[in-house]
N, C-alpha and C positions, 0 to 999 in steps of 0.2 A: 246698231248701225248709226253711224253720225250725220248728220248735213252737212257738208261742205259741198255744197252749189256743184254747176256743172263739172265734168272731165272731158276734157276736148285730147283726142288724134295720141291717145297715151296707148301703151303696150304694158301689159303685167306678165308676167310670164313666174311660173311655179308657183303662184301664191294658193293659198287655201282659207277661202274664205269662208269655210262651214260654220264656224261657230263665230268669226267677229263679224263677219260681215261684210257687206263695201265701206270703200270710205266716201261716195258719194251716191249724189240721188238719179245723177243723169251722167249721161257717156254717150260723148258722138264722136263719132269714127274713132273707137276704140277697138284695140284689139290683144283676148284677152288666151293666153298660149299654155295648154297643162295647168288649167288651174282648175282647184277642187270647191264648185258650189253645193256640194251633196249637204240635202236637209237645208240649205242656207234659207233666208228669208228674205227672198227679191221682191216681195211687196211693195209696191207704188214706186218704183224705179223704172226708169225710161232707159232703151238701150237705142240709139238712131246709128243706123248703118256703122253695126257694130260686126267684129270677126269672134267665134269661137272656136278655137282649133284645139283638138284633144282635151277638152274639157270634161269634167264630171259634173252633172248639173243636176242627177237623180234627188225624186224626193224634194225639190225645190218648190216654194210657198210661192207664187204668183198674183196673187189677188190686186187686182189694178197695173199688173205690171205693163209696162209699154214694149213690145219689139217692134221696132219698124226698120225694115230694109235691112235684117240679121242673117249674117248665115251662121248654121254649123254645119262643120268639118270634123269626123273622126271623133264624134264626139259621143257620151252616155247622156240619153235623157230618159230615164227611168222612170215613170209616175209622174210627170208631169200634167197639173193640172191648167193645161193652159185654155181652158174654156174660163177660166175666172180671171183671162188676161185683161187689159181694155183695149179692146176689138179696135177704137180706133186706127183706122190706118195699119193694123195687126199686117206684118207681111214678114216673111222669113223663108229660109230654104234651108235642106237639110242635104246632105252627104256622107254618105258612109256612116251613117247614125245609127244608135240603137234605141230605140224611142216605145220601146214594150210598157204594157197599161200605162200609154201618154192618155188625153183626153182632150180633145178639140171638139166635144160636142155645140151644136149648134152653129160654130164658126163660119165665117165666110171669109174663105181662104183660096178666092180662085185663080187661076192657075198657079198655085203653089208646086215646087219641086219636090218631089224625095228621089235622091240617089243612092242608088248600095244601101239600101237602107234598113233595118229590120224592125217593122210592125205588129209586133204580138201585139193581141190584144188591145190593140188601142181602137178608143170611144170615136167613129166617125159619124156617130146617127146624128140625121139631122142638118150634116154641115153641107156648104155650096160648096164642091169641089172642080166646078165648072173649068175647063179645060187644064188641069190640073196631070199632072205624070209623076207614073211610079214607074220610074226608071229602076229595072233589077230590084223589085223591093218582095221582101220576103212578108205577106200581108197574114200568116197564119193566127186565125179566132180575129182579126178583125174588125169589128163591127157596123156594117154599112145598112142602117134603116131610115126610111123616109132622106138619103142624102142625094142630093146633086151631080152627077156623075157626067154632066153632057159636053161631050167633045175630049172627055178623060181619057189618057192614054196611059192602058195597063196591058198593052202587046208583052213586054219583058218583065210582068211582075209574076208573080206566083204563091199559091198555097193560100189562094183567094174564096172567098165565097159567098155572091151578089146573087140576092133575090130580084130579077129582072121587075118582078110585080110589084115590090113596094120600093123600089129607087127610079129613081129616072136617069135616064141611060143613053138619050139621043147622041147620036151618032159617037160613041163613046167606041174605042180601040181596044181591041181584045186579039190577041196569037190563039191559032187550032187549039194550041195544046194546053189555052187558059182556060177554050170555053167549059169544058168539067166545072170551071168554078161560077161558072151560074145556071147548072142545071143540077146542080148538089141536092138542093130540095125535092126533085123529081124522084133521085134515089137509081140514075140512067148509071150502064155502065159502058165508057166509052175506053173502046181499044182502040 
């Protein structure tokens, strides 16, 4: 990956930058269309109110990376380790994303979006998800311990399952037909 200083308000569209890399360190209001960062090494790169749409970003190195004011769109984020982001002002939203064993442990992310989203397995232990919505998100394996959950709206998520006793949950939004996923541990069977 080279330094050539900032990218301001640019569009990339099809590039694949798995193996070269970006050509810079920072990008604001860029936006970045079908392009493949799988495996890449986004290490100490700064993204400010940046677009990802149909992007491949699985398997991506994160360590110090900046997202602030990101969205993705339609997008693969496979394995991302984004708990080794730098939290700074960390704020991003997702849609229609596939974000299975992501890891946001620890983070504070509050009121973060997921839309249409699918969450296998991804690390939430630990994090403030303080009024925070999973809008349609498919949350199967999960993992929510000791996290922040108050004022969180998971009426339209599903295939969820929250230990009331070790999360905190004030006045957090739950549908009839989600509460099975926080009496899972009791072993209840609800028709």
């Amino acid at each position: 990956m080279t330094d050539n200083g900032p990218v301001f308000d640019k569009t990339f569209e099809g590039e694949d930058f798995s193996a070269k890399g970006l050509p810079g360190r920072e990008y604001d209001n860029c936006t970045f269309i079908r392009c493949s960062f799988a495996r890449a090494n986004l290490s100490g790169t700064d993204f400010f109110e940046c677009d990802f749409l149909h992007c491949d970003l699985s398997m991506t190195k994160t360590v110090n990376t900046g997202f602030r004011d990101v969205k993705f769109k339609d997008c693969k984020l496979l394995g991302i380790p984004f708990d080794r982001c730098n939290d700074i002002l960390l704020a991003f939203r997702f849609e229609n994303c596939s974000l299975d064993f992501s890891s946001f442990h620890q983070l504070k992310l509050k009121a973060i979006r997921f839309k249409d989203c699918k969450l296998e397995g991804v690390d939430l232990t630990m994090c403030d998800l303080s009024d925070s919505v999973f809008e349609n998100c498919d949350l199967t394996g999960t993992v929510f311990e000791n996290t922040i959950l108050e004022n969180a709206d998971f009426r339209t998520a599903f295939n969820f399952s929250i230990d009331p006793e070790i999360n905190r949950l004030r006045k957090a939004k739950f549908s009839l037909q989600g509460a099975s996923g926080l009496l899972g541990k009791y072993g209840l069977v609800l028709e």
